[in-house]
C-alpha positions in Angstrom: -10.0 121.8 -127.8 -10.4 125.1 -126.1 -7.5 127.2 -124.4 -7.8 126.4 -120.9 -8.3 122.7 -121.8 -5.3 122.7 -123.6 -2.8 123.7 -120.9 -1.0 120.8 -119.2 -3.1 119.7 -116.2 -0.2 119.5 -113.8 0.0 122.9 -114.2 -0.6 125.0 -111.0 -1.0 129.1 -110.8 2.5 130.2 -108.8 3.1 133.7 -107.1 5.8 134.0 -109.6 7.2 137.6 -110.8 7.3 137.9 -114.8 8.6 141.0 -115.6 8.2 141.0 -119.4 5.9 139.9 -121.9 8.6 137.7 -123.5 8.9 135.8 -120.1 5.5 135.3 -120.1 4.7 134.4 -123.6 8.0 131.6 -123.5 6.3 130.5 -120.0 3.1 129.8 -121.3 4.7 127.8 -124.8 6.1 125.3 -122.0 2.7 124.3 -120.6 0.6 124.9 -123.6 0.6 121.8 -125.4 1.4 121.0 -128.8 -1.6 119.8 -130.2 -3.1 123.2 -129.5 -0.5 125.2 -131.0 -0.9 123.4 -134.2 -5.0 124.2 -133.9 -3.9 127.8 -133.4 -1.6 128.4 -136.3 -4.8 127.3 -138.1 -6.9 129.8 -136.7 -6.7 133.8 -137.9 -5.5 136.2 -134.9 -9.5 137.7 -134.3 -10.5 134.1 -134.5 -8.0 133.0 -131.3 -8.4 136.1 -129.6 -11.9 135.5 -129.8 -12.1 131.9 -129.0 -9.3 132.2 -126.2 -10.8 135.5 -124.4 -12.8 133.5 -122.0 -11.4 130.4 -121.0 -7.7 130.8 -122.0 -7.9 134.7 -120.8 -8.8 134.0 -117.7 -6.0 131.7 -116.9 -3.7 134.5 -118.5 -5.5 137.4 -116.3 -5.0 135.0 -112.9 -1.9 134.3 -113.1 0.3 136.8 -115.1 -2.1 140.3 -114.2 -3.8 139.3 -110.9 -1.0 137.1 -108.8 2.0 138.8 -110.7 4.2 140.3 -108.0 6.6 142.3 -110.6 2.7 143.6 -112.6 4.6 147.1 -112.5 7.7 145.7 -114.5 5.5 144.1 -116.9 3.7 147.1 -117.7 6.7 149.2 -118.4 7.9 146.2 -120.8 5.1 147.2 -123.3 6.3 149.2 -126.2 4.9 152.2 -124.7 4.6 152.3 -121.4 2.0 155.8 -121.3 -0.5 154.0 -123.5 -0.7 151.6 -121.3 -0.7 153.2 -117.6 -4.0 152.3 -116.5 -4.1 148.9 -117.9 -7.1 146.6 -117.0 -7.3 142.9 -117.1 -8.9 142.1 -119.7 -6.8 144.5 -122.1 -3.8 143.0 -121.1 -4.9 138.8 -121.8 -5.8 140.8 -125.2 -2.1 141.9 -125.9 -0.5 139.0 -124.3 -2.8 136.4 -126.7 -1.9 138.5 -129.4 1.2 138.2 -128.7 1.3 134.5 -128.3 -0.5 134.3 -131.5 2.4 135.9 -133.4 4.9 133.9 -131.7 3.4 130.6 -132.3 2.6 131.7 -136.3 5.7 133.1 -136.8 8.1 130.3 -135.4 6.1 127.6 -137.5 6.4 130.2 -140.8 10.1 130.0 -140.0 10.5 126.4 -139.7 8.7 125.5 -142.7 
């Protein structure tokens, strides 16, 4: 099941400010759907990155980059800021699957 596939259907892009990566990565665990995390926590980091970049990134890119009203705050969220002043699109569906990646792996490591 690919990325895009794998997000809830009722799911509609909203004009809606996120102004950190955490609020972000928490909003797209609510309409990603279970089945997919568990195929994820299967897969190495390059492998989803790779396999999400497309598809899954795009979704990412439209919603959090593109139609993100608080894109500023998010930017300044990043662990450092400077590194990341010109940011383009497609670098930040990179750091945000990455961190989605870690989230999802990590939580599952804890709970076993």
């Amino acid at each position: 099941m690919e990325g895009y596939e794998a997000i809830k259907t009722t799911e509609k892009i909203k004009n809606v400010g996120y102004s950190t990566i955490d609020e972000i990565i928490n909003d797209i665990l609510q309409v990603l759907s279970p089945e997919y995390q568990e195929t994820i926590i299967e897969m190495s980091n390059d492998d989803f990155r790779d396999i999400a970049h497309f598809n899954f990134g795009q979704w990412i890119r439209n919603k959090y980059f593109y139609k993100n009203p608080a894109q500023e705050q998010v930017v300044k969220s990043l662990s450092d800021p400077k590194e990341y002043m010109v940011l383009d699109s497609d670098e930040f569906s990179r750091i945000i699957l990455e961190k989605l990646y870690e989230k999802i792996t990590t939580e599952k490591k804890c709970m076993d």
